[in-house]
Z-matrix of the N, CA and C atoms (Angstrom, degrees):
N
C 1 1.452
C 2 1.529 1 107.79
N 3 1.292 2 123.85 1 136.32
C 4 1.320 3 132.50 2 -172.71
C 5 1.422 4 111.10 3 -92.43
N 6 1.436 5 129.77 4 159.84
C 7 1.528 6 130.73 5 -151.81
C 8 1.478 7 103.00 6 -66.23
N 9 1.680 8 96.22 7 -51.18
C 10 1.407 9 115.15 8 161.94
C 11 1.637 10 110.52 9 -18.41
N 12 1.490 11 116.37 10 -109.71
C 13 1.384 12 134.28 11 -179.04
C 14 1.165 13 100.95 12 -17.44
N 15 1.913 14 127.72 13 -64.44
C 16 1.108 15 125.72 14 -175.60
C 17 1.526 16 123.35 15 -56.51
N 18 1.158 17 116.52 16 -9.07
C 19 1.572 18 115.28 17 178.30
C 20 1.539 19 103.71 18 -96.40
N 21 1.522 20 119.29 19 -26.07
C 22 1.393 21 123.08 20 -174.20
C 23 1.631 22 100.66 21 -74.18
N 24 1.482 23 95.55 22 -57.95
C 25 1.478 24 90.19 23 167.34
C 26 1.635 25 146.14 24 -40.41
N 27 1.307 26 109.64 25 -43.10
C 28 1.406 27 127.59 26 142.93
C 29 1.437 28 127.06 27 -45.55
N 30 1.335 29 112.90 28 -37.11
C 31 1.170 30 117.74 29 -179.14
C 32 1.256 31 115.45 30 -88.43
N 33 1.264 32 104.92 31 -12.11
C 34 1.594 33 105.60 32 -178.40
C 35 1.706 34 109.65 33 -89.79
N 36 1.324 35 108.19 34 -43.50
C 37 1.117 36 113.29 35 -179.47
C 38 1.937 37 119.67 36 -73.59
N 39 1.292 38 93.92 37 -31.68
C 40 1.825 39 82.76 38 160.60
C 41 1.207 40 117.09 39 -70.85
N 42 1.490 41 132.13 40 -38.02
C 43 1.582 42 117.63 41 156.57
C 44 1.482 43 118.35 42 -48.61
N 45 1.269 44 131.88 43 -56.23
C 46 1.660 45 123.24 44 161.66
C 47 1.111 46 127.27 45 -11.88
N 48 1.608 47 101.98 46 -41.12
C 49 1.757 48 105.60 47 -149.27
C 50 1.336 49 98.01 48 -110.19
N 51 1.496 50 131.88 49 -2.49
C 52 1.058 51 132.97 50 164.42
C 53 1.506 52 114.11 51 -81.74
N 54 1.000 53 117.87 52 19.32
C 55 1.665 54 115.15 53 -150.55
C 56 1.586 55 92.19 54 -138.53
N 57 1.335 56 150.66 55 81.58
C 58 1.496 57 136.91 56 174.04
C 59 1.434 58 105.41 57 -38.16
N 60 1.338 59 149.37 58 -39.37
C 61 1.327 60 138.43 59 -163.81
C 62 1.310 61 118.82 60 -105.27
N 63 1.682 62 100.69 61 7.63
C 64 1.657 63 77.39 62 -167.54
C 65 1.839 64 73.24 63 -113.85
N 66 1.187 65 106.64 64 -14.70
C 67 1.317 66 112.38 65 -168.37
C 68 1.708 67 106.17 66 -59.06
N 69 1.211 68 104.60 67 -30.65
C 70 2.037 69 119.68 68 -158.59
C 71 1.384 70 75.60 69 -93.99
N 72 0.956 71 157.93 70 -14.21
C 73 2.053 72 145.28 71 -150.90
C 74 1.900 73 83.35 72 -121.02
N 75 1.231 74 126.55 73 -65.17
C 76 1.314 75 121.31 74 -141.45
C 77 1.348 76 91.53 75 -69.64
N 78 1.827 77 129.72 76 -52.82
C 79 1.398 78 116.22 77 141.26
C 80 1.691 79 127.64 78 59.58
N 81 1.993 80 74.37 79 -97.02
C 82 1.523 81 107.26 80 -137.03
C 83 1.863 82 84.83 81 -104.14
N 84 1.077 83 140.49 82 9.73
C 85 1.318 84 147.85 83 -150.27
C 86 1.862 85 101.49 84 -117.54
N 87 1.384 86 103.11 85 99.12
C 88 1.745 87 109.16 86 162.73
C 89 1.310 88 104.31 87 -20.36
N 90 1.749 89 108.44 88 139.34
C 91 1.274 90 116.74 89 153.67
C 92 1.472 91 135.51 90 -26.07
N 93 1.745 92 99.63 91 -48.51
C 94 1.187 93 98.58 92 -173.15
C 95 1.622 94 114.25 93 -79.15
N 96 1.310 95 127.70 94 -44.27
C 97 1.251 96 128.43 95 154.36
C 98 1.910 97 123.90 96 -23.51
N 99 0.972 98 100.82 97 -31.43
C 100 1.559 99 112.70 98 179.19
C 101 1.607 100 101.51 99 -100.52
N 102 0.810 101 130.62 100 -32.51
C 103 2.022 102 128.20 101 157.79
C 104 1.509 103 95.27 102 -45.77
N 105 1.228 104 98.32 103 -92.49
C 106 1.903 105 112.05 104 173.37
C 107 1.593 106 101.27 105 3.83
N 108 1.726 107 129.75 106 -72.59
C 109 0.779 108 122.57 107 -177.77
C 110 1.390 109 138.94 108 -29.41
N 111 2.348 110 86.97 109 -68.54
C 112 1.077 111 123.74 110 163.74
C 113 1.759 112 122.41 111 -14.95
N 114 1.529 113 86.24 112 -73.90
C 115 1.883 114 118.72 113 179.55
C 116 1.598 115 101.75 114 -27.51
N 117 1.805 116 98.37 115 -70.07
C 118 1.282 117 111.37 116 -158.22
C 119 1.764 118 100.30 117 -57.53
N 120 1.525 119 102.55 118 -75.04
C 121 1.879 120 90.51 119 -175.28
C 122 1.209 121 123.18 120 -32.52
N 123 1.421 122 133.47 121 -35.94
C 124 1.402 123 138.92 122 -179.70
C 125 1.669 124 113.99 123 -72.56
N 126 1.335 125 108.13 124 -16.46
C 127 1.747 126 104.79 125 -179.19
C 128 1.722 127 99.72 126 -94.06
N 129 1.408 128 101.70 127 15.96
C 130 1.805 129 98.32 128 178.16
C 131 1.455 130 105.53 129 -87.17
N 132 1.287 131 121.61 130 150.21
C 133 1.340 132 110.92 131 -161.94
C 134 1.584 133 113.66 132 -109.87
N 135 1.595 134 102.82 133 -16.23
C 136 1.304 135 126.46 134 -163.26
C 137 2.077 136 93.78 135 -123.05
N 138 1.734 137 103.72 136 125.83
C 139 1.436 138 92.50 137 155.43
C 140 1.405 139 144.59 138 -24.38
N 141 1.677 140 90.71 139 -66.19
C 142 1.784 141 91.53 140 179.29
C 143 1.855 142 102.39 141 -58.13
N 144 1.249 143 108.32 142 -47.71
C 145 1.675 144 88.29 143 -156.33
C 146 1.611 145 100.25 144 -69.35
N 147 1.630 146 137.93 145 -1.15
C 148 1.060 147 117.15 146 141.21
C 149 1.749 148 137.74 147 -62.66
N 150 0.766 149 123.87 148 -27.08
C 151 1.428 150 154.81 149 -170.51
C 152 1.538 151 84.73 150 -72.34
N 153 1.393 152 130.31 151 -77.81
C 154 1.488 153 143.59 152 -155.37
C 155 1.922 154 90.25 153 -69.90
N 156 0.818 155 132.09 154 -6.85
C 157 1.440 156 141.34 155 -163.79
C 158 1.531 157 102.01 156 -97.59
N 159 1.411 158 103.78 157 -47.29
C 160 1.590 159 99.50 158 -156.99
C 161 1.549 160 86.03 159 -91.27
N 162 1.389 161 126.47 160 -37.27
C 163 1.124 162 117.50 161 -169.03
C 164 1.939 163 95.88 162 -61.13
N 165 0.813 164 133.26 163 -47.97
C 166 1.553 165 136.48 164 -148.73
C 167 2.198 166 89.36 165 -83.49
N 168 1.249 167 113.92 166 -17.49
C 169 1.243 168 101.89 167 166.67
C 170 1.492 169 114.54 168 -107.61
N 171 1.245 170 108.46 169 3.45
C 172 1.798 171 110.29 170 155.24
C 173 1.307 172 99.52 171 -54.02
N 174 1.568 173 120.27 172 -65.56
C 175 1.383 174 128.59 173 -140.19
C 176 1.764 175 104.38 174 -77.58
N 177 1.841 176 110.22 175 -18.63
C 178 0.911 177 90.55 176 -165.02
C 179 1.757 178 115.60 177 -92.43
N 180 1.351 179 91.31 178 -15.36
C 181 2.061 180 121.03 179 -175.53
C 182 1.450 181 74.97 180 -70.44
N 183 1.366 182 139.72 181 -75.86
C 184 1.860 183 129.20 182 -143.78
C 185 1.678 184 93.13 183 -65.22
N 186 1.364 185 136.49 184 -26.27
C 187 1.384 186 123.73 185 162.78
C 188 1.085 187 124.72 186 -57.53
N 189 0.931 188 133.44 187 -18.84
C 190 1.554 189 139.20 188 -119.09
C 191 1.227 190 127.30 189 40.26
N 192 1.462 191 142.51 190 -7.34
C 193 1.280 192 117.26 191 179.68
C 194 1.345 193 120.00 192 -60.65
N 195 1.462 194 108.31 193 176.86
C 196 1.408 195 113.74 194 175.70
C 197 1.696 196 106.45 195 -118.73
N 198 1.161 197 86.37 196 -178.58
C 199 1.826 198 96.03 197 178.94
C 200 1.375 199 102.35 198 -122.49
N 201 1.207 200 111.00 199 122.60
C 202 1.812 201 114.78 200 149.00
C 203 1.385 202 82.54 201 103.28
């Protein structure tokens, strides 16, 4: 895993854990389903549109949907 990913990753998951519902869903979600995430925030090329990314997969893990 590259420093990169690993910081997205981090970053994704302290947004998770601020979240009780998305926190109990992301959980329960295959590895690979949680890459998926990973993938996507990291193909953002620009901060903000990472930022707008993780937030928009907060909303979508506390639904339950999935990505991809």
């Amino acid at each position: 895993m590259s420093d990169r990913t690993e910081r997205i990753s981090t970053a994704l998951s302290a947004a998770v854990s601020r979240d009780p519902r998305a926190s109990e869903k992301f959980a329960v979600l295959p590895r690979s389903h949680r890459e998926v995430y990973v993938d996507w925030i990291e193909s953002a090329k620009k901060p903000e549109t990472r930022d707008k990314r993780i937030a928009e997969a907060l909303e979508m893990i506390a639904g339950g949907r999935r990505r991809g």
